[in-house]
C-alpha positions as CSV (number, residue, x, y, z in Angstrom):
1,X,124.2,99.9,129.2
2,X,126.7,100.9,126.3
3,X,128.1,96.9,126.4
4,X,124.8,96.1,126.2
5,X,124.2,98.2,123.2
6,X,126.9,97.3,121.7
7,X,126.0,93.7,121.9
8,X,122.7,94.0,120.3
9,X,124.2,96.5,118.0
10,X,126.8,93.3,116.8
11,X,124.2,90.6,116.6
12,X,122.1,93.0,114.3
13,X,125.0,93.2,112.3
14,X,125.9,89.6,112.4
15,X,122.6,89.0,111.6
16,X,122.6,91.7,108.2
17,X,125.6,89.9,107.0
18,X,124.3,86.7,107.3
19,X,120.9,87.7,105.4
20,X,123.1,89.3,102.6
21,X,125.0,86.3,102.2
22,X,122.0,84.3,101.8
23,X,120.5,86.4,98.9
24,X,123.6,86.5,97.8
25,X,124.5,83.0,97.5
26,X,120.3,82.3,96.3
27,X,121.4,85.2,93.4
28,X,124.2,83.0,91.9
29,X,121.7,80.5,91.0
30,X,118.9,83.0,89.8
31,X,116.9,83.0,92.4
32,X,115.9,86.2,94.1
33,X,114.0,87.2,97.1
34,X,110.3,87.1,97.1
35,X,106.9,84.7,98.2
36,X,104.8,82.6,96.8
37,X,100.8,82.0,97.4
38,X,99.3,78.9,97.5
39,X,96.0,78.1,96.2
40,X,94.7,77.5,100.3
41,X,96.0,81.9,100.5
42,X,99.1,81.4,102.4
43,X,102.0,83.2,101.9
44,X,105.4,81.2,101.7
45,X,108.5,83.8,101.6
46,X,111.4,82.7,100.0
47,X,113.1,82.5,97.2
48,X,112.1,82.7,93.5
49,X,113.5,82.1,90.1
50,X,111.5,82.5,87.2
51,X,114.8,83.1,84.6
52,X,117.6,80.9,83.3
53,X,120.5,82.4,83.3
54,X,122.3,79.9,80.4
55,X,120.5,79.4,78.4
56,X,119.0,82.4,78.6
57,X,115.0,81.6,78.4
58,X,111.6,82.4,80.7
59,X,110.8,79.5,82.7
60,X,106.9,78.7,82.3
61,X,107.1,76.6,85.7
62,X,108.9,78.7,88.6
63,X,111.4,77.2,91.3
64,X,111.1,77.9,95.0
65,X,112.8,77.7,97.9
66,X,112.3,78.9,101.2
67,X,116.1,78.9,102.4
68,X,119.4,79.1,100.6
69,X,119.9,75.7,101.5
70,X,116.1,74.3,101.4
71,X,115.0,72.1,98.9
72,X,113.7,73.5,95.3
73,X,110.4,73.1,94.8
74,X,108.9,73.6,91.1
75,X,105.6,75.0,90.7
76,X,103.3,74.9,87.6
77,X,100.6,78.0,86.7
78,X,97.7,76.1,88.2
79,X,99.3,75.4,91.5
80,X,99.8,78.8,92.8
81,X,97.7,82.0,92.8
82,X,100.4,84.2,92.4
83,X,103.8,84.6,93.0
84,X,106.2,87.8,93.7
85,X,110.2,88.3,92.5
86,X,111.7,91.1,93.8
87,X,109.2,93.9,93.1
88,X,107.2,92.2,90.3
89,X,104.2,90.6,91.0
90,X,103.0,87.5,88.7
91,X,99.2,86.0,88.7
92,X,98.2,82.7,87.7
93,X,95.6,83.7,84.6
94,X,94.4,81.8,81.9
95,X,94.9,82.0,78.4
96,X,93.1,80.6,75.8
97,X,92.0,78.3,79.0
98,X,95.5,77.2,79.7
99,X,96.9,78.5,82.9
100,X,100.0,81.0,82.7
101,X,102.1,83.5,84.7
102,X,101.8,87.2,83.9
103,X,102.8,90.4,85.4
104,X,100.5,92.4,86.8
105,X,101.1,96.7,85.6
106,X,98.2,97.8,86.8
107,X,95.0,96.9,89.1
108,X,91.6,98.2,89.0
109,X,88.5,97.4,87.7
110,X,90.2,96.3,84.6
111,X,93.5,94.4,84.9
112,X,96.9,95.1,82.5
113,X,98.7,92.2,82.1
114,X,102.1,92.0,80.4
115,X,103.6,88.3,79.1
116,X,107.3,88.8,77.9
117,X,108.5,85.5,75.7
118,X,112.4,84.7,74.2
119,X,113.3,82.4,71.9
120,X,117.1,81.8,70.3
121,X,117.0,83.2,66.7
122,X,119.8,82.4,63.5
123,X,121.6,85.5,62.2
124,X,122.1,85.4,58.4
125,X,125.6,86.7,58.5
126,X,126.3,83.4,61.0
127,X,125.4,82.9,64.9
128,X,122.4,82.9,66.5
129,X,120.8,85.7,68.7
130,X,118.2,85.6,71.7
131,X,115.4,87.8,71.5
132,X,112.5,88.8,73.6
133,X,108.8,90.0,72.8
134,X,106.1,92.0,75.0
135,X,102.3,91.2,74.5
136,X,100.3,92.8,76.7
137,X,96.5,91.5,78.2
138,X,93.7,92.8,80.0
139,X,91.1,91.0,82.7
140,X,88.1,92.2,84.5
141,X,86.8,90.6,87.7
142,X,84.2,88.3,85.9
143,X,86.4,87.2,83.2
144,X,88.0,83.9,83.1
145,X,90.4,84.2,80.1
146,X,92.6,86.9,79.4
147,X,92.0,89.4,77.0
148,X,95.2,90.1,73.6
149,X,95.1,93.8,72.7
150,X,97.6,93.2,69.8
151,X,96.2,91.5,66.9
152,X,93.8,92.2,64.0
153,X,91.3,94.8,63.8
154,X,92.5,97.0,66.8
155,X,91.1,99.6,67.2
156,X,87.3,97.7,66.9
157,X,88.1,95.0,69.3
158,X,89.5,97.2,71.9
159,X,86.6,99.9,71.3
160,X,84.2,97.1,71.7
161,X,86.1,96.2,75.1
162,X,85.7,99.4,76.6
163,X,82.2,99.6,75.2
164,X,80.7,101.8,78.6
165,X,83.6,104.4,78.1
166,X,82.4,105.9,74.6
167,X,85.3,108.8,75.5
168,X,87.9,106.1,75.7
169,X,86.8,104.3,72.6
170,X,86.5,108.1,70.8
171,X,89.9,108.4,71.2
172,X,91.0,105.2,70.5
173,X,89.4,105.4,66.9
174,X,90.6,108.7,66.3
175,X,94.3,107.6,66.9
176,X,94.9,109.8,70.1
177,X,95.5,106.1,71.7
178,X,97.3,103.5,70.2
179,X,98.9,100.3,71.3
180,X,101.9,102.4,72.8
181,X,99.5,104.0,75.0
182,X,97.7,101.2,76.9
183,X,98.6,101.5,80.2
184,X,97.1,105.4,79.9
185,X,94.1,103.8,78.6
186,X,93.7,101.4,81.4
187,X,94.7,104.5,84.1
188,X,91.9,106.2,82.8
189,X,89.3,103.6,83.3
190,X,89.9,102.8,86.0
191,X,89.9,106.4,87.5
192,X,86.8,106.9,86.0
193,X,83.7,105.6,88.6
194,X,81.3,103.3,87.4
195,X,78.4,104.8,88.1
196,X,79.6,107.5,85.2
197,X,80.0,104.8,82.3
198,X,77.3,104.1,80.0
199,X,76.5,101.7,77.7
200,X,73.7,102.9,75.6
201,X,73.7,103.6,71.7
202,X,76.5,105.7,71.8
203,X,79.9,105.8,69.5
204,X,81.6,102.8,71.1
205,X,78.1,100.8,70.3
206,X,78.3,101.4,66.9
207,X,82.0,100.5,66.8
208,X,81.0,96.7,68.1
209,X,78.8,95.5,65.6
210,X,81.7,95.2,63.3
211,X,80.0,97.1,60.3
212,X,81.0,99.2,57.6
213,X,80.8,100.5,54.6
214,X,82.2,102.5,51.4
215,X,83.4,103.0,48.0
216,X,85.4,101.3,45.8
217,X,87.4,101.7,42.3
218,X,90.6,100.9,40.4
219,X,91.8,99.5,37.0
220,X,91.8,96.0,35.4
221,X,93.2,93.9,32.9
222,X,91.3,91.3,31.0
223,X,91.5,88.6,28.6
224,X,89.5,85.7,27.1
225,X,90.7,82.1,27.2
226,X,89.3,80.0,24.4
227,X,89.6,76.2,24.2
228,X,89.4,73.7,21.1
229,X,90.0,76.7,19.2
230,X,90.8,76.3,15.3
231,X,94.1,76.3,14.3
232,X,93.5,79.4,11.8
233,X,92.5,81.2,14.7
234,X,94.8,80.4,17.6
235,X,96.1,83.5,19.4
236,X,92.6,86.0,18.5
237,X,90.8,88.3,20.9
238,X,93.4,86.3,23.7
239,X,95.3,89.4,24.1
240,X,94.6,91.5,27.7
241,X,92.9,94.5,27.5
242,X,92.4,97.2,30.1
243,X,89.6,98.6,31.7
244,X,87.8,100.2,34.6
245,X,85.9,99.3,37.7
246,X,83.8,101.7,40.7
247,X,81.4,100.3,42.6
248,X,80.5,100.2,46.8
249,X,81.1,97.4,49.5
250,X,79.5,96.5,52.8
251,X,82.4,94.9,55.6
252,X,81.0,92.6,57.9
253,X,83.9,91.8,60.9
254,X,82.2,88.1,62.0
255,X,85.6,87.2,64.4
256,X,88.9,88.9,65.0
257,X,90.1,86.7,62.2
258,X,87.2,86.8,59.6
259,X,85.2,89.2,57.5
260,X,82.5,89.3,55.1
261,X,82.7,91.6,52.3
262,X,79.9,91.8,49.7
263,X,80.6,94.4,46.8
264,X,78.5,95.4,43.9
265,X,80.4,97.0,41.2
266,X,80.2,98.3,37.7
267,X,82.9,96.7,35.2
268,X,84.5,97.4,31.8
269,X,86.6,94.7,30.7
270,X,86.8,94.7,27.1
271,X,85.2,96.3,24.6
272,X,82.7,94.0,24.0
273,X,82.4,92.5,28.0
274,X,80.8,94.7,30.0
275,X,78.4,94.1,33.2
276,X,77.8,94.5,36.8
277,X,79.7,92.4,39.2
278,X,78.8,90.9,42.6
279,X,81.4,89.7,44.7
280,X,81.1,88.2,47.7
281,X,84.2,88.1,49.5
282,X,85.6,85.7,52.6
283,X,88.2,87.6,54.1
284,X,91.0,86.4,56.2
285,X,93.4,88.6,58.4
286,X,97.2,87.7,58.6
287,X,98.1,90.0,61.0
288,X,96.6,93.9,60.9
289,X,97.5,95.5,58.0
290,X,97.4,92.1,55.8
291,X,94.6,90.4,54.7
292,X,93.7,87.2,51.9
293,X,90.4,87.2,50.1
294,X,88.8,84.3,48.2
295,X,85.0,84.3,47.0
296,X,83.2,83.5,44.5
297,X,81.3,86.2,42.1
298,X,78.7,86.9,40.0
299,X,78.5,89.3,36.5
300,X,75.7,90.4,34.5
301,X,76.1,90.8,31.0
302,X,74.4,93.6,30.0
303,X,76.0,95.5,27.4
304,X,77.6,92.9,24.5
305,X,79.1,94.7,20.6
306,X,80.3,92.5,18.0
307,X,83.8,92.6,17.4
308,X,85.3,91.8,13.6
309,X,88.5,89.9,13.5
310,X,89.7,88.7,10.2
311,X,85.7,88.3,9.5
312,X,85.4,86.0,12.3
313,X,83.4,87.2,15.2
314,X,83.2,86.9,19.0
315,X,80.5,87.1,20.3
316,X,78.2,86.8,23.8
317,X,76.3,83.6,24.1
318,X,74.8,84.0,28.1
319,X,73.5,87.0,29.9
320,X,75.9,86.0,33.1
321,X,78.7,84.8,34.3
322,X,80.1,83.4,37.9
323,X,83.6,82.5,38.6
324,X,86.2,82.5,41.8
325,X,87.9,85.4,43.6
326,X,91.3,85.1,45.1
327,X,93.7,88.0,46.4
328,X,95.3,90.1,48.8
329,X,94.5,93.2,50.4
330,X,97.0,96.1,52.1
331,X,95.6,98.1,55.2
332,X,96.8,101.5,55.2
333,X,94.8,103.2,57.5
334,X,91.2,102.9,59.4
335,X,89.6,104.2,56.0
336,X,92.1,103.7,53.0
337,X,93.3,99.9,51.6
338,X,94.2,98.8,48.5
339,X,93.7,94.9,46.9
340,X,95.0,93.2,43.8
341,X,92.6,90.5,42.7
342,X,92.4,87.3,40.1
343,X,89.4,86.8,38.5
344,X,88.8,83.3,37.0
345,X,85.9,82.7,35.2
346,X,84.4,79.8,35.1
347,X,81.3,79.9,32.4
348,X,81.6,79.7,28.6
349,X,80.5,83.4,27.6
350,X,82.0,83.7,24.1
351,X,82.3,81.5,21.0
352,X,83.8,82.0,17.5
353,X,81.4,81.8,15.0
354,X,82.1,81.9,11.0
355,X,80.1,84.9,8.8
356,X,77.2,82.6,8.1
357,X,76.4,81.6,12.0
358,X,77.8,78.5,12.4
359,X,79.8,78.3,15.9
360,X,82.9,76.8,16.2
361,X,84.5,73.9,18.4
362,X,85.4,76.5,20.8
363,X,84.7,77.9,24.3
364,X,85.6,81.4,25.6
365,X,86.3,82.1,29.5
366,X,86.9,85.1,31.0
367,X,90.6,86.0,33.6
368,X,90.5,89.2,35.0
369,X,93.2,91.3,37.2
370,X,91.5,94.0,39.1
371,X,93.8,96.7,40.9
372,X,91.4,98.1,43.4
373,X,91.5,101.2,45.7
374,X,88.4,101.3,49.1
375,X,87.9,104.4,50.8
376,X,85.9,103.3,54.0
377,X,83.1,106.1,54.3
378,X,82.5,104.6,58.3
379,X,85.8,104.7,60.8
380,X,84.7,101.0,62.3
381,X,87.0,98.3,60.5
């Protein structure tokens, strides 16, 4: 009985070392123990490799082989259902409708799905660097494309996700969650029974339709540009002056990219150029904080004074004026931003005329830099 024992006591050890050799040899080349699933559900186990070693980079096709010595077999995203290295489990999702590996951190009725990218980088003191980023995505059950949580607008588009948990999306717009903190967000949906979520008219509706409002005010510098203008009076009434601005704006989020912005605003530009503006701003987001704005606006002239300069006057000739917007706007916070704007008019609102009425051969257009502070009243951009 003992030599039996003692033989099956070898053979299991024979049979350890042999295993451990095996990984070990399938670890020199990057591959690591694990099992695929095929598209028919069966389970191949084997060995993965979903790294290169050098150079370093994440494969987007894994290798596969059952043995040490078996063949490799490459596999693309849309021929497997999954795959599993060592303890981390990868899903064939799609993104943007293109199939791709992720790792799966958490299951439930919504899915959290992390990507992890490297690329080889130059260092400006000489040399070159590898570095990796993190994005993570989520998925329901019914969804066919992934989901980004990082990108513009935040706090809206992942409020507007998780539309029938108005508690979640309170705290996400009050800054108790944040981007660090997704994988707590996701825990708590999907602890949360879905009989108890709701998706009537409260705070997390509001949040999705993309709508706000507020106010809006700041200082500007303008200056007329005259052409054909005499030569005795080259370099008059050209110089900038300063004024003032305050006025409201409505934000209208059309994609996670886009917004509309219409504004109506009361303007002092120079002392003799006053009105009411209506801009109506296209607005473009770089990433979340930065945004570009072009548009095209609209000023009524309501209030015009003569001005006397070396007993030549300038003075208004129309009742409006439209020109082009272009800028750039700084995101410092859910309700706070600031923009710097060019104004370029493009109507001829002021003339030289001598004492006795007769208009000169020239043509006055407004430019107009407009420093501008918004104070979202609403907590939804």
């Amino acid at each position: 009985m003992a030599s039996y024992l003692k033989s099956v006591f070898t053979y299991f050890l024979f049979a350890l070392l042999v295993l451990n050799f095996e990984s070990a040899s399938a670890q020199k080349g990057g591959f690591h123990q694990g099992y695929i699933v095929t598209l028919d559900n069966d389970t191949i186990k084997g060995f993965v490799k979903n790294l290169n070693s050098f150079p370093y980079r994440i494969l987007t096709n894994i290798k596969f082989k059952s043995s040490n010595k078996a063949k490799v077999w490459t596999y693309e995203p849309s021929q497997l259902k999954s795959y599993k290295i060592i303890n981390d489990l990868y899903e064939s999702r799609r993104l943007n409708s293109i199939p791709i590996f992720v790792r799966l951190v958490a299951s439930g009725n919504v899915n959290l799905y992390e990507i992890t990218t490297s690329g080889m980088y130059n260092n400006p003191t000489g040399g070159s660097y590898m570095r990796k980023s993190t994005s993570h995505y989520l998925k329901r059950k019914d969804e066919d494309n992934l989901f980004k949580i990082a990108g513009p607008h935040f706090k809206e588009r992942l409020c507007n996700y998780f539309n029938d948990a108005p508690s979640i999306c309170q705290k996400i717009m009050n800054g108790e969650y944040r981007k660090k903190n997704v994988s707590q967000i996701v825990a708590e949906y999907n602890s949360v029974d879905s009989t108890d979520r709701t998706n009537t008219l409260g705070i997390s509706h509001v949040y999705s339709k993309g709508f706000s409002f507020g106010v809006k005010g700041g200082a500007n510098l303008s200056r007329l540009v005259y052409r054909h203008q005499p030569v005795g009076l080259i370099g008059l009434g050209d110089n900038y002056e300063f004024g003032t601005h305050f006025g409201v704006f409505f934000h209208n989020r059309l994609s996670d990219k886009f917004s509309l912005i219409p504004e109506i605003q009361y303007i002092s530009k120079r002392s003799n150029l006053n009105g009411v503006e209506i801009p109506l701003i296209i607005s473009y987001s770089i990433e979340d904080r930065f945004n570009i704005e072009a548009g095209p606006n609209f000023q009524l002239l309501f209030r015009s004074t003569a001005k006397k300069i070396n007993a030549i006057e300038d003075i208004n000739n129309v009742p409006a004026d439209y020109g082009l917007n272009v800028g750039l706007r700084i995101k410092f916070s859910d309700r706070l931003s600031l923009s710097c704007r060019y104004y370029h008019g493009l109507r001829d609102i002021f003339a030289w005329y001598d004492n006795g009425g007769l208009r000169l051969s020239t043509s006055g257009y407004d430019r107009n830099i407009q420093i501008s502070t918004y104070f979202n009243i609403t907590k939804s951009r």
